[in-house]
Backbone as a printed PyTorch tensor [residue, N CA C, xyz], in Angstrom:
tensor([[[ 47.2820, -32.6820,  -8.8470],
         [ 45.8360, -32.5530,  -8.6990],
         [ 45.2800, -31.8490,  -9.9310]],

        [[ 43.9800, -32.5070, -10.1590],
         [ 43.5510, -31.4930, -11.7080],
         [ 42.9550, -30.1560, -11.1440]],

        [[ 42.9260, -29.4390, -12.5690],
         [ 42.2690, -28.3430, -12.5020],
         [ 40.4100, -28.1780, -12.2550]],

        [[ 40.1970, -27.8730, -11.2610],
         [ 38.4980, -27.9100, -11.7290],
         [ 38.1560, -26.1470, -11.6200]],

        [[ 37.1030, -26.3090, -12.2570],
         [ 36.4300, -25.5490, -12.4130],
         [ 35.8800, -24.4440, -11.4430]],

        [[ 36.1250, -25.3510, -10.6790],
         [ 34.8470, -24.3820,  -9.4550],
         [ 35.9240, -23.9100,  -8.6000]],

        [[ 36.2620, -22.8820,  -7.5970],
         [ 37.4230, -22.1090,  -7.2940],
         [ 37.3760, -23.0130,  -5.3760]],

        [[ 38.4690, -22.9920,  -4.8640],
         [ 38.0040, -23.1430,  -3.6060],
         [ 36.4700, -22.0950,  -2.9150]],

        [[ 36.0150, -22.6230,  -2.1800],
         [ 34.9850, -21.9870,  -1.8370],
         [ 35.5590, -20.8120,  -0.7110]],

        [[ 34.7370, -19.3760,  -0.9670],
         [ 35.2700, -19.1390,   0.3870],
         [ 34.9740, -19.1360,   1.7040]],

        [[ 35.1010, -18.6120,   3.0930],
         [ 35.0340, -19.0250,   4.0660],
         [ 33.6280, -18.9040,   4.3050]],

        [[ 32.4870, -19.2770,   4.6700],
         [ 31.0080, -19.1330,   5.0100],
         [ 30.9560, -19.1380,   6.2980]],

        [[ 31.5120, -18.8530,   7.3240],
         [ 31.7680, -19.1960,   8.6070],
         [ 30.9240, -18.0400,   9.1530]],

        [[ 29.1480, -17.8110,   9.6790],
         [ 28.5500, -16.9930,  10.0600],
         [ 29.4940, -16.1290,  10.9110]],

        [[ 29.2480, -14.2810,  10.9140],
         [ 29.4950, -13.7040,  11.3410],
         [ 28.2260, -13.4640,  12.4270]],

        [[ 28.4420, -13.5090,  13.8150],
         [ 27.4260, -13.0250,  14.6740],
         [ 27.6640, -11.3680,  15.1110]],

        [[ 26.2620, -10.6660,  14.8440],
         [ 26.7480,  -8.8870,  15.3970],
         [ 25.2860,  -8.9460,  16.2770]],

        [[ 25.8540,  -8.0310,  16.5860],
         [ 24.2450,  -7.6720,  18.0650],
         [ 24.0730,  -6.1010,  17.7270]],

        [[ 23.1090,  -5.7360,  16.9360],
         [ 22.9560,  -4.1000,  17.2140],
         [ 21.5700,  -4.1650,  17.4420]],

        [[ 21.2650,  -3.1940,  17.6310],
         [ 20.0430,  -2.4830,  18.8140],
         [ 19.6030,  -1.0760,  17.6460]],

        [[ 18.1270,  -1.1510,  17.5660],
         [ 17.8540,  -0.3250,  16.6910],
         [ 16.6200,   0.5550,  17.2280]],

        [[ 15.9820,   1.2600,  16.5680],
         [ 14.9250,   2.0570,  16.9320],
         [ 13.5480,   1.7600,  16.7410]],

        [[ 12.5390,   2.2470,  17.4260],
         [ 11.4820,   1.7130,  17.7680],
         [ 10.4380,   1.5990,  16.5290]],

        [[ 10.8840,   2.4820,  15.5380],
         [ 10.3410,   2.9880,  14.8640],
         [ 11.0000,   2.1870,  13.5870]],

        [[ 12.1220,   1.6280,  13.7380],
         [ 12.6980,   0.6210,  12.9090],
         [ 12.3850,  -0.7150,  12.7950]],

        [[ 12.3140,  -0.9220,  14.1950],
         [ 11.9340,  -1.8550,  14.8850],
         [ 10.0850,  -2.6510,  13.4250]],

        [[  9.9410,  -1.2980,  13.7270],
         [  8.0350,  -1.6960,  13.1410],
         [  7.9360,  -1.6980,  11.9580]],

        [[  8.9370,  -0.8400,  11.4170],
         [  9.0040,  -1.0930,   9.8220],
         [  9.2880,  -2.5630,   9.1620]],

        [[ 10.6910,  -2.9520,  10.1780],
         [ 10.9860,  -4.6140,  10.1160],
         [ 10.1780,  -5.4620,  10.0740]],

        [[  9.2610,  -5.5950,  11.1420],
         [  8.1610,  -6.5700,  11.8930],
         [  6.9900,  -5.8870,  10.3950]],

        [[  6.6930,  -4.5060,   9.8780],
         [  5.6890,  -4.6540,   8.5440],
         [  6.2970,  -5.6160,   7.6300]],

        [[  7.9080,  -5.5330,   7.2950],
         [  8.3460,  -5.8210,   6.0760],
         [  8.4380,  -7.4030,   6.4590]],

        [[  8.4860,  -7.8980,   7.7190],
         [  7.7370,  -9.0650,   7.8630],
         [  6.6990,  -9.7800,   7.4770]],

        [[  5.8860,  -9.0790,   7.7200],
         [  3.9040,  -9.4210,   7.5550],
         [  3.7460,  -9.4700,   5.9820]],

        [[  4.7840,  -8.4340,   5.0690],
         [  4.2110,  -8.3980,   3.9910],
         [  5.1770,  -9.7420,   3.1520]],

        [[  6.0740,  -9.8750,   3.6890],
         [  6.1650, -11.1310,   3.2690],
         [  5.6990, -11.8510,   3.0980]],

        [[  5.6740, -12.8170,   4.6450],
         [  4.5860, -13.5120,   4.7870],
         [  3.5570, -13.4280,   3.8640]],

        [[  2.7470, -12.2540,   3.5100],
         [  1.7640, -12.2290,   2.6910],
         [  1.8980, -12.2840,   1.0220]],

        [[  2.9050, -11.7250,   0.6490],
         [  3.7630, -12.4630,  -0.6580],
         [  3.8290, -13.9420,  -0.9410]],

        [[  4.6700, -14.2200,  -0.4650],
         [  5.1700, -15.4440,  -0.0220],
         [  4.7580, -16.5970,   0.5010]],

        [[  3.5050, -16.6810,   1.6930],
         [  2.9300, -17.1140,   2.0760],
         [  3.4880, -18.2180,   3.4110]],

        [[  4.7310, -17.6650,   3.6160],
         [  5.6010, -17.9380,   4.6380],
         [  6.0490, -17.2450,   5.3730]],

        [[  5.9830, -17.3820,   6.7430],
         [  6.5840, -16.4910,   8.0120],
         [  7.9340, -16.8190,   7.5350]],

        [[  8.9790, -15.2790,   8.0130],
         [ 10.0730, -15.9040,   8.8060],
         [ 10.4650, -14.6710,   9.2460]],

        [[ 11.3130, -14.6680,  10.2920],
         [ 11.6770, -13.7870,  11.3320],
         [ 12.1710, -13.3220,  11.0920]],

        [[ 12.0910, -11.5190,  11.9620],
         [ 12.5950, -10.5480,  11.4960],
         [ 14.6340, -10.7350,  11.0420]],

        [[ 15.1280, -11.6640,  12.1860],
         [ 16.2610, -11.6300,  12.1310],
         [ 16.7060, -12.4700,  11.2350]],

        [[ 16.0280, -12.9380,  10.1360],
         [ 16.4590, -14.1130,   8.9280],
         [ 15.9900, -13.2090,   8.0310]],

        [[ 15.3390, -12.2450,   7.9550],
         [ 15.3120, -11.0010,   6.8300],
         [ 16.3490, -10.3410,   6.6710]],

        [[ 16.8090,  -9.9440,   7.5220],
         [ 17.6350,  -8.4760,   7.8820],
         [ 18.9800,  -8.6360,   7.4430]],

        [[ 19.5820,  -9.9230,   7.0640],
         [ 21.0110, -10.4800,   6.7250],
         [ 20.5070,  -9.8810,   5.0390]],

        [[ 19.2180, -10.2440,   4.2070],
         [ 19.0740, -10.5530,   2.9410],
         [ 18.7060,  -9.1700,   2.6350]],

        [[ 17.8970,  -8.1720,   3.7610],
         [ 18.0490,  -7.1150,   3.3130],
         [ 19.0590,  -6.3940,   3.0810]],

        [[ 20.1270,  -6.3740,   4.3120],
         [ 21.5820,  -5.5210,   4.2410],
         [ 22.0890,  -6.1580,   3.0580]],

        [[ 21.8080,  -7.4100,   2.1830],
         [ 22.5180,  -8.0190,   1.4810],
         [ 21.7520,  -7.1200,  -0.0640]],

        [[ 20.9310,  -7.3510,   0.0020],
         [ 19.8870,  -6.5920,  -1.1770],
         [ 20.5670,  -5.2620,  -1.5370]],

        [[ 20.4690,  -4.6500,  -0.0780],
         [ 20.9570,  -2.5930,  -0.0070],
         [ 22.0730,  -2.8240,  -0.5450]],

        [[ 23.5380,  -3.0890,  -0.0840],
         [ 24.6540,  -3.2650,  -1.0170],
         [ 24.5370,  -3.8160,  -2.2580]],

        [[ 24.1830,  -4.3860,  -2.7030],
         [ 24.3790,  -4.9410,  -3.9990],
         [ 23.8970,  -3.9990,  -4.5000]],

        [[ 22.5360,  -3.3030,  -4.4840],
         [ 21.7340,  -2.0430,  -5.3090],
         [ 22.1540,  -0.4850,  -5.2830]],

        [[ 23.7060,  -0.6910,  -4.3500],
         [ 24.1130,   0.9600,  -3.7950],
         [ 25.3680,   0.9180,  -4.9030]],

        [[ 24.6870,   1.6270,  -6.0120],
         [ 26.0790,   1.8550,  -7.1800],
         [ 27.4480,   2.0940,  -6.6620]],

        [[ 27.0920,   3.4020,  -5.8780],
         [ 28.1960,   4.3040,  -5.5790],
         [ 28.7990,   3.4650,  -4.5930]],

        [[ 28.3990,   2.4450,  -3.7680],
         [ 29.3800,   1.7140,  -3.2820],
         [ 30.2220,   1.0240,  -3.6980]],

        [[ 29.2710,   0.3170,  -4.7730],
         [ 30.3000,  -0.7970,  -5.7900],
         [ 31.2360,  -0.4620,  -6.8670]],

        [[ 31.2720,   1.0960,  -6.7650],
         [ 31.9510,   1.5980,  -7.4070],
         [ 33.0310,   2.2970,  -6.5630]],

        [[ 33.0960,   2.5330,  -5.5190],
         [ 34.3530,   2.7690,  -4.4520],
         [ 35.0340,   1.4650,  -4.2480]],

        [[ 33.9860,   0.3920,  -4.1620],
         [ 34.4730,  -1.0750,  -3.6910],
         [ 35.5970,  -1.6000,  -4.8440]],

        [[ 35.1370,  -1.1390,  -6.0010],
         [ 36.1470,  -2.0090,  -6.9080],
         [ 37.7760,  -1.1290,  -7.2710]],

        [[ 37.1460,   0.4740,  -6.9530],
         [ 38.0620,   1.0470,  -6.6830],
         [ 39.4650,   0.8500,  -5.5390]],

        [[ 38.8500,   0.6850,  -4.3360],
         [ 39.5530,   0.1630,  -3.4160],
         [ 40.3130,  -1.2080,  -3.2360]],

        [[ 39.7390,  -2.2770,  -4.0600],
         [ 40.0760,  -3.2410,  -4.3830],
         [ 41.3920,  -3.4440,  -5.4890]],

        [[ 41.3030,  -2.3510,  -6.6720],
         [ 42.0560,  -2.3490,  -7.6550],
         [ 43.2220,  -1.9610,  -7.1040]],

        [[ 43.1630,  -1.2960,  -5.9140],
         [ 44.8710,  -0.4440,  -5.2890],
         [ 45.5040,  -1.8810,  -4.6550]]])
């Protein structure tokens, strides 16, 4: 088989979690909703944000990605 380029892909197989948050979290979500929407000029639900936010926070948390590659290198 040849060599290509592109690596096997890896697994994309959604992870489903159920957590329960605070009321007060809750409203910050449902703002950071609205202001989308108002950016953007497209709804979408709180729970199709919240994957891209947790995804956003890690990528921008140095000190994680710097334990992460640490932990990785052992």
């Amino acid at each position: 088989m040849a060599e290509l380029r592109l690596p096997k892909l890896p697994d994309r197989t959604p992870v489903k979690l159920s957590i329960s948050v605070s009321p007060e979290l809750h409203r910050a979500l449902s703002a950071y909703a609205a202001a989308y929407e108002r950016a953007y000029g497209q709804a979408e639900p709180v729970t199709e944000l919240i994957p891209a936010i947790l995804a956003s926070f890690l990528e921008s948390d140095r000190g994680f990605a710097r334990q992460r590659r640490k932990d990785d290198a052992l």
